[in-house]
KOLMINU-155016 format. One line per field, with one value per atom (N, C-alpha, C): residue number from 1; residue in one letter; atom name; x, y, z. Coordinates in Angstrom, 2 decimals. Layout:
resi <- [NUM,...]
resn <- [A,...]
name <- [CA,...]
X <- [X,...]
Y <- [Y,...]
Z <- [Z,...]
END
This chain:
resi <- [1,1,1,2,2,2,3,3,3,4,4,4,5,5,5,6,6,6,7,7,7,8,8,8,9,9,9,10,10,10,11,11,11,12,12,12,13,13,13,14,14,14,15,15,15,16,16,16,17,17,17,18,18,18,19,19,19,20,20,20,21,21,21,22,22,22,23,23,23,24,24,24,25,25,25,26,26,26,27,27,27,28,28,28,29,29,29,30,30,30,31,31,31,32,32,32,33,33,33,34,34,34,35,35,35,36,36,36,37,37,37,38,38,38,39,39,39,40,40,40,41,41,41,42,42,42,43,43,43,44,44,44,45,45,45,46,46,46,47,47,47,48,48,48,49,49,49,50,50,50,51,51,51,52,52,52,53,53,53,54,54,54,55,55,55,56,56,56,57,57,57,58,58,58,59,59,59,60,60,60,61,61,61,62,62,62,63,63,63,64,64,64,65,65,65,66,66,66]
resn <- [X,X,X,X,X,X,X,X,X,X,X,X,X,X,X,X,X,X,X,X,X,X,X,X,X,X,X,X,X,X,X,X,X,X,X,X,X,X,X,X,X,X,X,X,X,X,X,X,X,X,X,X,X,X,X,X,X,X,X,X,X,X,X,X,X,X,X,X,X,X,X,X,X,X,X,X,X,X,X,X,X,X,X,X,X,X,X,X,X,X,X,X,X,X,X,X,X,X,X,X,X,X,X,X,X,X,X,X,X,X,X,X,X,X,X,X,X,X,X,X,X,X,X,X,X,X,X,X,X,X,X,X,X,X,X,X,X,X,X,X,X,X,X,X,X,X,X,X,X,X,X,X,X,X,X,X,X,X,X,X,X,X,X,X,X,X,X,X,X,X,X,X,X,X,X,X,X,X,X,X,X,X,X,X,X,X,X,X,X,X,X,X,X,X,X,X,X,X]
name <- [N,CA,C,N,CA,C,N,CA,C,N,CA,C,N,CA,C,N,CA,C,N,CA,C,N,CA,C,N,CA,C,N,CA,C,N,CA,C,N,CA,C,N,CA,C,N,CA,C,N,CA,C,N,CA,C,N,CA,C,N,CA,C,N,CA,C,N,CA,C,N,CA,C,N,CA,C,N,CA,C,N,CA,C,N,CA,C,N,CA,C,N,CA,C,N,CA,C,N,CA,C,N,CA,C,N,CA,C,N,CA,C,N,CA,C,N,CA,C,N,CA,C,N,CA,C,N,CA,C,N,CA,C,N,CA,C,N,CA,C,N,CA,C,N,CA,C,N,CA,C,N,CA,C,N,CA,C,N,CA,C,N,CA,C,N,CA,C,N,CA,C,N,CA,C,N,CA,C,N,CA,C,N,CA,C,N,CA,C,N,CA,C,N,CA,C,N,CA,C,N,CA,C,N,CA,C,N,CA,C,N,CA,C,N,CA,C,N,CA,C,N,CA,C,N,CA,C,N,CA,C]
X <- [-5.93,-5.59,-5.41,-6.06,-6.34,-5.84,-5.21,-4.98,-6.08,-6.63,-7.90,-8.00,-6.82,-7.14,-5.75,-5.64,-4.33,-4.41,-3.87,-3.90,-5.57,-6.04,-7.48,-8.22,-8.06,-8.46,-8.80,-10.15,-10.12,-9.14,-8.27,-7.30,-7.82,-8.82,-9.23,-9.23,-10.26,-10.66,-8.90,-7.87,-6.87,-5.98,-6.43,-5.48,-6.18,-7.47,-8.04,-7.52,-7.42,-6.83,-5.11,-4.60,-2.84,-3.75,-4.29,-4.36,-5.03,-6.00,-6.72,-5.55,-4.95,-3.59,-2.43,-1.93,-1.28,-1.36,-2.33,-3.44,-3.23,-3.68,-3.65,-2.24,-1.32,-0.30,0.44,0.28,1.72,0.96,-0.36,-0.37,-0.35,-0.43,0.09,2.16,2.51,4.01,4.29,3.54,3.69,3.58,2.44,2.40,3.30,3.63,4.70,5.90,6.93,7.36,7.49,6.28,6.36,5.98,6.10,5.89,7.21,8.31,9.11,10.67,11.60,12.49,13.65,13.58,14.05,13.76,12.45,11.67,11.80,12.05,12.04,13.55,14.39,15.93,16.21,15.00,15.05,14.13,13.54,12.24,13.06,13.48,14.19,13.65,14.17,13.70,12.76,12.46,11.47,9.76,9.76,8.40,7.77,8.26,8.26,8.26,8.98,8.75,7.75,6.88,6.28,4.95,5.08,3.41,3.42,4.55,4.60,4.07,4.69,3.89,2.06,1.78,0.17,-0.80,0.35,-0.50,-0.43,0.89,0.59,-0.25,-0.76,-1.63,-3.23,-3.61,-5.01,-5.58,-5.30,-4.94,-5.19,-4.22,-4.24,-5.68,-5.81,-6.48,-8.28,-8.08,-9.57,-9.15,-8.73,-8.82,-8.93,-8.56,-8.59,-9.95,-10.68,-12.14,-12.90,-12.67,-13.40,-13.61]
Y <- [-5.53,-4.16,-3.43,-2.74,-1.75,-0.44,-0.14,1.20,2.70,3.02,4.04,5.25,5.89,7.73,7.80,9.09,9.13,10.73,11.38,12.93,13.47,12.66,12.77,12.74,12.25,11.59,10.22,9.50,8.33,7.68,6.62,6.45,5.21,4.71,4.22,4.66,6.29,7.11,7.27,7.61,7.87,6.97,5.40,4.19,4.08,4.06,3.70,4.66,5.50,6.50,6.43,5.68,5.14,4.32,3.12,1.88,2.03,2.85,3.42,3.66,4.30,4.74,3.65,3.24,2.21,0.74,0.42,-0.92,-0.49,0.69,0.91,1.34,2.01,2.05,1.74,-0.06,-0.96,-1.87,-1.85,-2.80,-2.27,-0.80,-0.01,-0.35,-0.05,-0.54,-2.07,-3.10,-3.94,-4.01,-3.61,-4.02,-3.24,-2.22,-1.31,-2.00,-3.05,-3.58,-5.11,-5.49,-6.83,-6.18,-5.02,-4.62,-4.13,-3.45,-2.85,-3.45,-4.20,-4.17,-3.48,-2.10,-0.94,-0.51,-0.81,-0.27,-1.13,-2.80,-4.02,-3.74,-2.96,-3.11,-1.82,-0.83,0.55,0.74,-0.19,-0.56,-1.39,-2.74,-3.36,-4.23,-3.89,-4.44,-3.47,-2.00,-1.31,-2.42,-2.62,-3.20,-4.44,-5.01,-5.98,-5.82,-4.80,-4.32,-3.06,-2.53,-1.69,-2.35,-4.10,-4.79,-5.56,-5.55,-5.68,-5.14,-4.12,-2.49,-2.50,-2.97,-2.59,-3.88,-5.01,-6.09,-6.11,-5.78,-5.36,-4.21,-3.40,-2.38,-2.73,-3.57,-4.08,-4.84,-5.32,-6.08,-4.73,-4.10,-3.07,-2.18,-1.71,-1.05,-1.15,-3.00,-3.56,-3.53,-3.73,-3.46,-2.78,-1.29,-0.23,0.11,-0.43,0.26,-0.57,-2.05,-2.33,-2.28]
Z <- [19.90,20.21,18.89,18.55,17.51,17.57,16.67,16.26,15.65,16.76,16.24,16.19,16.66,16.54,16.09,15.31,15.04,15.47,16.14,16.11,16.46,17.52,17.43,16.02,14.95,14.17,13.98,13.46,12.72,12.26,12.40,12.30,10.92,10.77,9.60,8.71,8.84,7.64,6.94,7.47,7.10,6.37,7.05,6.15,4.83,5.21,4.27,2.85,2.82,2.02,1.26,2.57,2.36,1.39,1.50,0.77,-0.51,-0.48,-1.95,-3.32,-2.40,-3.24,-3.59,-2.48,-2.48,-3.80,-3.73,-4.33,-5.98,-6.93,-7.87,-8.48,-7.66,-7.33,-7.89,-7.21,-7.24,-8.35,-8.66,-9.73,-10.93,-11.16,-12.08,-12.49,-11.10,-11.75,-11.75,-11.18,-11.73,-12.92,-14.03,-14.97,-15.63,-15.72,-16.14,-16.13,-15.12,-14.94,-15.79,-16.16,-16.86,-18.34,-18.72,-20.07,-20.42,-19.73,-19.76,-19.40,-19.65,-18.59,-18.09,-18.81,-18.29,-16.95,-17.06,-15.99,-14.29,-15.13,-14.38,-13.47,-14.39,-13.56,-13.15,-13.44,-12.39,-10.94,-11.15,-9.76,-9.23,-9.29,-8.99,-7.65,-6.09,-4.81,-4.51,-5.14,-4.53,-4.71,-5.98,-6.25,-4.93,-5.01,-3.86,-2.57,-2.05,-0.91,-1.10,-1.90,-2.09,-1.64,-2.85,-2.22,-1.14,-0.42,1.02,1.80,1.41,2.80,2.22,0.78,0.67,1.25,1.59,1.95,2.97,4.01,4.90,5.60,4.91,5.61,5.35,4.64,4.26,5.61,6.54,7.55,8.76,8.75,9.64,9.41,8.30,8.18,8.57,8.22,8.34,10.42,10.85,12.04,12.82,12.33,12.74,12.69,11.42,11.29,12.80,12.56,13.64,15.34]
END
């Protein structure tokens, strides 16, 4: 059971767009994070639950298309 219109919209065309963003994102503050540890103890539990939500939507998203 798939998730496919959102607002009478493509409900793909739209994740796909969360995750584009998402993906460069979090591996941008990852590395920001292992260069920095200012940065490491101001991100803190966000980072991790950030590539949660992007690994979780890669999944969704490929399903939605199909």
């Amino acid at each position: 059971m798939g998730f496919n219109v959102f607002h009478n919209l493509p409900a793909h065309i739209l994740l796909v767009h969360f995750v584009v963003v998402l993906v460069p994102l979090t591996s941008l503050a990852v590395v920001v994070c292992a260069l920095s540890a200012r940065w490491t103890r101001r991100l803190g539990a966000v980072l991790p639950l950030l590539g949660l939500v992007t690994l979780g939507m890669v999944p969704v998203t490929q399903d939605a298309g199909d």
